[in-house]
C-alpha positions in Angstrom: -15.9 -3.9 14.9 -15.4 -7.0 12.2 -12.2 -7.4 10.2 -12.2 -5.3 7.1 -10.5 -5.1 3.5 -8.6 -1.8 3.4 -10.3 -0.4 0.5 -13.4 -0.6 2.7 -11.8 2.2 5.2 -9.7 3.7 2.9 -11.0 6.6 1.0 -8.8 6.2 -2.0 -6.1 3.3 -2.6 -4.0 4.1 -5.5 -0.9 3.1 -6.9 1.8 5.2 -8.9 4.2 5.0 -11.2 7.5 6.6 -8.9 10.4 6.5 -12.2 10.9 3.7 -14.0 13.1 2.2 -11.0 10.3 2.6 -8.2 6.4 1.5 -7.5 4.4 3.7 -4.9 0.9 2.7 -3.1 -0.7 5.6 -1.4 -3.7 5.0 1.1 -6.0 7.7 1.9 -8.3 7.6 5.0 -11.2 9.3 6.2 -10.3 9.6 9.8 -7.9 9.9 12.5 -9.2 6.9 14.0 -9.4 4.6 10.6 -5.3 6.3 10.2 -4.3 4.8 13.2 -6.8 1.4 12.6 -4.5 0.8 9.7 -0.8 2.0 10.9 -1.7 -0.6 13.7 -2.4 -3.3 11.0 -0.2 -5.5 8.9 -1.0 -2.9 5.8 2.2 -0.9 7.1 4.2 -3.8 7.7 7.1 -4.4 5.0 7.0 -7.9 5.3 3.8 -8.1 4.4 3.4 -5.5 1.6 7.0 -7.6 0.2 5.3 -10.5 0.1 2.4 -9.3 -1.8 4.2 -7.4 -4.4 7.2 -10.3 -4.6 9.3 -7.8 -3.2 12.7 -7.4 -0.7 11.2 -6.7 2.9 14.5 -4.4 2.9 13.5 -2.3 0.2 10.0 -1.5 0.9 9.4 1.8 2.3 6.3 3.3 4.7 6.1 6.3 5.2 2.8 7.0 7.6 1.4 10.7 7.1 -0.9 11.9 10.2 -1.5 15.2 9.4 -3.0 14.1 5.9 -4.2 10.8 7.2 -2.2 9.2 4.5 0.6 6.4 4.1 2.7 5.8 1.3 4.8 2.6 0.8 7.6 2.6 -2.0 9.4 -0.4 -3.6 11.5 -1.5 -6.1 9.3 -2.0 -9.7 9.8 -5.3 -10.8 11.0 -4.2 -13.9 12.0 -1.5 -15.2 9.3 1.1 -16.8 9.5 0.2 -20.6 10.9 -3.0 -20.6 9.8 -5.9 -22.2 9.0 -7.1 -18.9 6.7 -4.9 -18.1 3.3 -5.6 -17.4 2.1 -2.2 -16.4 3.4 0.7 -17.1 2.4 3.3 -15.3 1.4 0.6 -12.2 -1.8 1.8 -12.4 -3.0 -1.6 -11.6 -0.7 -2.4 -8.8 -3.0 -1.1 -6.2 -5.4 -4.1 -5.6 -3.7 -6.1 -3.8 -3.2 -3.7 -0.9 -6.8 -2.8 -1.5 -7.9 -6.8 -0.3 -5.7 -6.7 2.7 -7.6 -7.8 5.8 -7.5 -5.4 8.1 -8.2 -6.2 11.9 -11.7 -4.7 14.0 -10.8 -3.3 17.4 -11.3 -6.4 19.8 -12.8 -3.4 22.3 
């Protein structure tokens, strides 16, 4: 199986508005095997998902779902909702870049 972006597995890759303090991604996927595909992959990995949203690896939370073959990582906005600084929102745009994450075949 060839490397593929996440929104190619995923069934849904959103991101949420979580207060005016907090950014949420939620990834939804089809199967157990694509669940466990991508809690295997860097997608999952704070480092990475700080590093794409400009964020502290500290702060970012994961929080892998099996039963509804979801995962939802939290972060610090990078502004406050509201503020002049703001450049979306509701982060309703925020989801892309965790959407074009590469996300490893099986090597089997």
């Amino acid at each position: 199986m060839a490397d593929q972006t996440l929104d190619e597995i995923a069934d849904l890759v959103r991101a949420k508005n979580a207060g005016p303090f907090w950014m949420t991604l939620d990834v939804f996927l089809p199967t157990d095997a694509a669940f466990d595909r991508v809690c295997a992959s860097d997608v999952v990995d704070p480092e990475v998902v700080a590093a794409l949203y400009r964020a502290n690896a500290a702060d970012v939370r994961v929080f892998p779902m099996r039963a509804l073959r979801a995962i939802k990582i939290s972060f610090p906005r990078p502004a406050t909702q509201g503020s002049f600084a703001d450049r979306d929102m509701h982060s309703g745009q925020q989801h892309v870049l965790l959407a074009r994450i590469a996300v490893p075949g099986d090597e089997a």
